[in-house]
N, C-alpha and C positions, 0 to 999 in steps of 0.2 A: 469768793462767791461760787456755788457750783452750777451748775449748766441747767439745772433744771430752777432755778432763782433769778434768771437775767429779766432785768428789770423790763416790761413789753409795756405798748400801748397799740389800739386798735382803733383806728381812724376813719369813721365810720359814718355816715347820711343818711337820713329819711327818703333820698330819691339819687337815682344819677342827674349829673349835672351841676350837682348844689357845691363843686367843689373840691371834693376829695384828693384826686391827683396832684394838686394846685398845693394844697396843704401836707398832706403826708409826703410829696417830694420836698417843698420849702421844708419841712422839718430834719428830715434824715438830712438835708445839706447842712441845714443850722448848725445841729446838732453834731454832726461829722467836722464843720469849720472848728467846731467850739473845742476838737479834739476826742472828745468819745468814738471806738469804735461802734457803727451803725450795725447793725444785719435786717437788710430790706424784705420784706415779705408781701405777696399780693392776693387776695382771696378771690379764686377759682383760675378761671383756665388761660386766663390774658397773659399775651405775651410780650406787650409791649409796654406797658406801663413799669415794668419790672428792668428795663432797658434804662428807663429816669431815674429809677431807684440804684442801678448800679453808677450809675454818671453820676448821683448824689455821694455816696458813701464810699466807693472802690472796691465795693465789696459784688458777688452776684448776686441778684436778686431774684429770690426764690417765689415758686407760687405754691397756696396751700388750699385743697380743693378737696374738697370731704367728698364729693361723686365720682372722679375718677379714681381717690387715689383709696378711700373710704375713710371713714372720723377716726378709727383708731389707727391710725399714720399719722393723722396731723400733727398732733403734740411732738411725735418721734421725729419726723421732716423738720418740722421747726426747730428742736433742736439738735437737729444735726446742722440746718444753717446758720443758727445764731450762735453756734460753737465759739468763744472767744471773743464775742461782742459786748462793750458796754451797756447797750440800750439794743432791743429791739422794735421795728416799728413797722406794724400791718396794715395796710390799706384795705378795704375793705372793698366790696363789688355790687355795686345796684343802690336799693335801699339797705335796712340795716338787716331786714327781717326775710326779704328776699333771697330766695331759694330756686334749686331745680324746680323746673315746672311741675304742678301736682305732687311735688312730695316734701311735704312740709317746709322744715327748715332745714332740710339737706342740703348742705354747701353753700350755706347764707353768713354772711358776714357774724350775725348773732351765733352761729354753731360753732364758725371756728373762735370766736371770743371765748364763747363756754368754754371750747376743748382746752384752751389755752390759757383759762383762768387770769385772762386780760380784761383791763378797767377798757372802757369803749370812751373815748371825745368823738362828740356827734359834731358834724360840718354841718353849718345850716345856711341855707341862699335865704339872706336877709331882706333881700333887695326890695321886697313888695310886701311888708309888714313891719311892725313893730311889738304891740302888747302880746299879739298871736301868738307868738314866736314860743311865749312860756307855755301857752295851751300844747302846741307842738312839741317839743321837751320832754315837756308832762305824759302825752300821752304816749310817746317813745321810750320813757324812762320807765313806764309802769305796764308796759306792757309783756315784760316775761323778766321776774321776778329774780331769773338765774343771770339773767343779762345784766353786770354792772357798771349803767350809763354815769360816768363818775367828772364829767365836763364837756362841754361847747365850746365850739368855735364862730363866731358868726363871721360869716363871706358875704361879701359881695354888700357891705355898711355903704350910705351914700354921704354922708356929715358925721361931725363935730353930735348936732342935737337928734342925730339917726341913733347914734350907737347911744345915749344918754337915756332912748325913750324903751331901747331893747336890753339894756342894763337893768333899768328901773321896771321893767317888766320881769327878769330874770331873777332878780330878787327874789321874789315868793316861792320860786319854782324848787328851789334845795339845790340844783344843780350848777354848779359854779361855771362863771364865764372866764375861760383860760384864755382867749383871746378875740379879736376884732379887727377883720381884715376889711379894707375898705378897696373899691370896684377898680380894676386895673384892667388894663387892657395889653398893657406892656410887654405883661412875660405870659403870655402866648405860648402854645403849644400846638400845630397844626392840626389840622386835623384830616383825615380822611375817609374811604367808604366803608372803613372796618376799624374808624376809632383815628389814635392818634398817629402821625407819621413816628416810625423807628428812629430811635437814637443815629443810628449807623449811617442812615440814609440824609442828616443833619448833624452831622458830630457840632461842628465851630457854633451854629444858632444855639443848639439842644446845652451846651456848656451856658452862654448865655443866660438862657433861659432860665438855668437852673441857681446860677448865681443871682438872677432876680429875684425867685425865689423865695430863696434861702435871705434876700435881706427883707424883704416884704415880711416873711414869719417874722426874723429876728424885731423888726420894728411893730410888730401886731400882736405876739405871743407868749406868754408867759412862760419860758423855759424851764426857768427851775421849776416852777410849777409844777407843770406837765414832768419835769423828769423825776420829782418827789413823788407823783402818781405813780408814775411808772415802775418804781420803787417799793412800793406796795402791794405788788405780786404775790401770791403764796408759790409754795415749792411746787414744781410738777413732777408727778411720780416716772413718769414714762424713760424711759432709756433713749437715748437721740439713735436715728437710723444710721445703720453702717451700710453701703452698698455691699459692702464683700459678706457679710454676714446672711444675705437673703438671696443669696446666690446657688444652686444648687453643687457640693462637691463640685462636681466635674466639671460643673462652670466655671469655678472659680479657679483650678488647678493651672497653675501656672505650664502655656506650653515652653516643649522648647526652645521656641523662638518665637515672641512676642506676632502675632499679625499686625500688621498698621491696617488700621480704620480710618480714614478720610472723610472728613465731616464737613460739609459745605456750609458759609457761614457767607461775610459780609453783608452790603445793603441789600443784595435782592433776595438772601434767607435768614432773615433775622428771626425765627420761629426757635425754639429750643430750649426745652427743659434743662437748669445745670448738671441733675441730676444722673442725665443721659449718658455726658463724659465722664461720669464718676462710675457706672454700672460697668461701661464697656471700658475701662480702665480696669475696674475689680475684679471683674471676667476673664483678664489676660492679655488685653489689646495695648496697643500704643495708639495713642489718637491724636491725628495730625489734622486740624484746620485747616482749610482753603477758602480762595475766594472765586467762587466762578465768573465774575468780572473782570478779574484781573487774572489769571491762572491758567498759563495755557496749558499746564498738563496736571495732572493727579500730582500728589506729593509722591517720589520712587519709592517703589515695595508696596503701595497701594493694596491689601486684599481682599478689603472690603469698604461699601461706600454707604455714611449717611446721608439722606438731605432731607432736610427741614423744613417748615413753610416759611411764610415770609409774600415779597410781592414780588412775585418775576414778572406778571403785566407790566409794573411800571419800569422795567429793563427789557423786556422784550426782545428788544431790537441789537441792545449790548449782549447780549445773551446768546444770540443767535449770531452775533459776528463773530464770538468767541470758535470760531470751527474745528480749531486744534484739541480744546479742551471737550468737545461736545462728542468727536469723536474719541476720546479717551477717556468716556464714559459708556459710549457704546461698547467699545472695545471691552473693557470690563464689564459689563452685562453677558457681553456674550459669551464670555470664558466662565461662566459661571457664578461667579463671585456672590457673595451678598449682598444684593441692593436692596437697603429700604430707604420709601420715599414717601414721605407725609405732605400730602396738600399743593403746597409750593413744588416740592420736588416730584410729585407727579406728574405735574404740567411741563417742568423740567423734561421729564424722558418722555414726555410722548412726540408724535411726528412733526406738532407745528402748535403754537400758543397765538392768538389772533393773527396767523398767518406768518409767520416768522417762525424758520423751521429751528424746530428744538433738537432735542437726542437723539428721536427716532428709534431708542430701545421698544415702546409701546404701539401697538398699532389703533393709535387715536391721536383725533383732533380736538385744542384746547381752545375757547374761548373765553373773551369776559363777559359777560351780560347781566342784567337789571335787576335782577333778582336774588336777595339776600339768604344764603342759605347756612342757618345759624340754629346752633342748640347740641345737646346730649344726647347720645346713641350709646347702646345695648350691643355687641358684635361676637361673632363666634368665627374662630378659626375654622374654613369648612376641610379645609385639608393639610397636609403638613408641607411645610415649607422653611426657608432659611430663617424666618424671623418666627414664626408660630406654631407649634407642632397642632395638629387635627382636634379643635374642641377647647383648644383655649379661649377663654369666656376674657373680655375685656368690656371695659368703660372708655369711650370717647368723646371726642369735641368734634362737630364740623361749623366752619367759619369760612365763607368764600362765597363772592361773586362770579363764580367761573363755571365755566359748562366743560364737562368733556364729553366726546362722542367716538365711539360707545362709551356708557357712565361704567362697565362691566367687561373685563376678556370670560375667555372661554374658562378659565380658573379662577373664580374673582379671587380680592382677597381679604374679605370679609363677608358674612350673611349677616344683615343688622335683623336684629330681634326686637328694638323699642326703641323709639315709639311707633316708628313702621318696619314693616318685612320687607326687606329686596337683599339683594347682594350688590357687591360696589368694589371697583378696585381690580387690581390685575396681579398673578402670580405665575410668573411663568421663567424656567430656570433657578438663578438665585435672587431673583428681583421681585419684593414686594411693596409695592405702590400703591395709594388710596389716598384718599378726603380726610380719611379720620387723625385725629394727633391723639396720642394716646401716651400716658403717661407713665413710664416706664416702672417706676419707682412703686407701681400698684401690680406690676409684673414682671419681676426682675429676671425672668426665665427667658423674656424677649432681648435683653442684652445678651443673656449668655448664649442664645444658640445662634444667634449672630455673629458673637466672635466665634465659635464653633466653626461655626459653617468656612469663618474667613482663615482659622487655622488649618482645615482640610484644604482649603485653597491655595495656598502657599506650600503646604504638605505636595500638592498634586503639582506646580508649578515649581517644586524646586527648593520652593523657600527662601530663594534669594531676592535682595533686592539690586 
């Protein structure tokens, strides 16, 4: 079978809510238990739902997102994750047809199906109909003619003569009923103010959960079914993405002594692209994980630092006792190095996050408060620094309940261009900090002049670890 033939399915709803999560993790476990290798995929910019899909399969779980990253990536990302998998299988994001705001079907669940010449199984919340259900279907299935709706799921059945009266309605409809899950409350998945709680932050439930699951599809879904679907793929023409390949030369050139990159990770940054350690590996880095919960100092030889988002409010206070390690981040700030911090790890470096003093590399104050600050932004690097040279043009995500004050230093480090104009974020030394997540893999010149930047730092320091 060659890479561009692995058999895919797109798991897909007419609304959030109706399911999807529930089903496309129960499957990739089924399907993973049953012995196929999985490759998990999530459509757009979420980052935790991809956290279940790895807990399901062993595999990472990829996101594939036509706005940041643009449509002609997505096939090549895909297959660069699905490299080596028997099955692969996309969750989809919203409704099916649901898109960036005001522009069409860019980065909708139906774009990436197109892109990837996958059959789509609609997830339907059956719970409050029966005959409708094919009108629904119907009108999904024939509503763009490239989208092929090739099975249903119905979620959330209440009987024996529930699923009989939505069977007998599906009938007429052409579209085959591959399965029928009935209302549980069991396997659970928490939830919180920005979605679901992270895998990391519930490892022993999140296991649980996921082995319920996986037996709830097994007893609700037609496997072979669905994997005979899946089967049914044509070939895609695209080449799978190489990170070393879209690297520039001199990014890519191996130095003579690798830099180590420190990449913050456990429960309170569970935010990150796989993609990310795969650029800044291609780049020339060695890249060492950490957990700032547990971690009282950098990993040695440190020369440069990622952090990622994720939920440091709800660590706050661990975060802030951590003082050895909080200081050996400032510490590294201030000798230059390269910091970048998305989101989470903005609120990380600045002076205090609801009062609980953080890094203090930043001169701001971080709060949480009521207000949901969510969507797609347009940004332009206004000046050159460690992560962006002057006028690089990006695509981002902001996602967060948090206030910082000032929202801006004297360098920000970014100017959003759309859908509003301000600037946002801090640049000052080798540390650039901001709201936006930005998707590397749509910019692979921001991993390399960060490892850049951390191999002149080790150059200027010696080089030693």
């Amino acid at each position: 079978m060659s890479s561009g033939s692995i058999p895919r399915l797109v798991i897909a709803a007419p609304s959030s809510g109706a399911g999807k999560t529930t089903v496309a993790t129960g499957l990739m476990a089924a399907f993973a238990e049953a012995g196929l290798t999985v490759s998990p995929h999530k459509v757009g910019p979420d980052y935790i739902d991809p956290g279940y899909h790895s807990l399901a399969t062993g595999r990472p779980g990829r996101n594939l997102d036509a706005y940041l990253c643009g449509p002609q990536r997505i096939a090549p990302l895909f297959l660069h994750g699905a490299a080596g998998a028997d099955l692969a299988l996309v969750e989809g994001v919203m409704g099916l047809f649901d898109g960036a705001s005001g522009m069409g079907e860019l980065s909708s669940t139906a774009q990436v199906a197109k892109l990837l010449r996958a059959p789509v199984v609609l997830v339907v919340d059956a719970s409050s109909q029966s005959r409708s259900v094919a009108a629904l279907v119907h009108g999904f299935a024939s509503w763009d003619p490239e989208v092929r709706l090739a099975g249903v799921i119905l979620n959330k059945v209440g009987s024996d003569r529930h699923e009989e009266l939505l069977r007998e309605a599906m009938d007429s409809s052409g579209v085959p009923v591959l399965g029928a899950l009935r209302r549980d409350g069991r396997a659970g998945t928490p939830s919180r103010h920005l979605g679901l709680v992270p895998v990391a932050e519930r490892r022993s439930e999140a296991v649980e959960s996921v082995a319920e699951l996986a037996a709830r599809v097994r007893a609700g879904c037609d496997l072979e079914a669905l994997l005979a679907l899946a089967r049914t793929v044509p070939e895609l023409p695209d080449a799978a993405w190489d990170p070393a390949a879209h690297l520039a030369p001199a990014e890519g050139a191996a130095a003579p002594e690798k830099p180590l990159i420190a990449v913050a990770g456990g429960a309170a940054f569970t935010f990150s692209y796989a993609e990310h350690a795969e650029l800044l590996a291609a780049a020339g880095a060695e890249v060492a994980p950490f957990d700032p919960l547990r971690d009282e100092r950098l990993p040695p030889g440190t020369r440069g630092l990622v952090i990622g988002g994720g939920f440091p409010e709800m660590y706050a206070p661990d975060l802030s006792a951590n003082a050895p390690l909080r200081a050996a981040v400032a510490a590294l700030a201030a000798s230059g190095a390269p910091v970048s911090a998305e989101c989470a790890g903005l609120l990380y470096l600045s002076r205090s996050l609801d009062g609980k003093p953080m890094c203090g590399v930043l001169p701001a104050e971080a709060r949480m408060t009521e207000r949901l600050t969510l969507g797609y932004r347009e940004a332009v690097a206004l000046r050159d620094n460690a992560l962006a040279a002057a006028g690089t043009r990006v695509r981002g995500h902001e996602f967060h309940r948090t206030a910082l004050e000032p929202g801006a230093g004297a360098d920000p480090a970014w100017g959003l261009t759309h859908p509003e104009r301000r600037v946002e974020g801090f640049v000052a030394g080798g540390v650039h900090a901001s709201y936006l997540h930005v998707h590397w893999a749509a910019e692979p010149s921001l991993a390399g002049r960060l490892v850049a930047s951390a191999a002149r730092s080790a150059a200027a320091r010696g080089g030693g670890r």
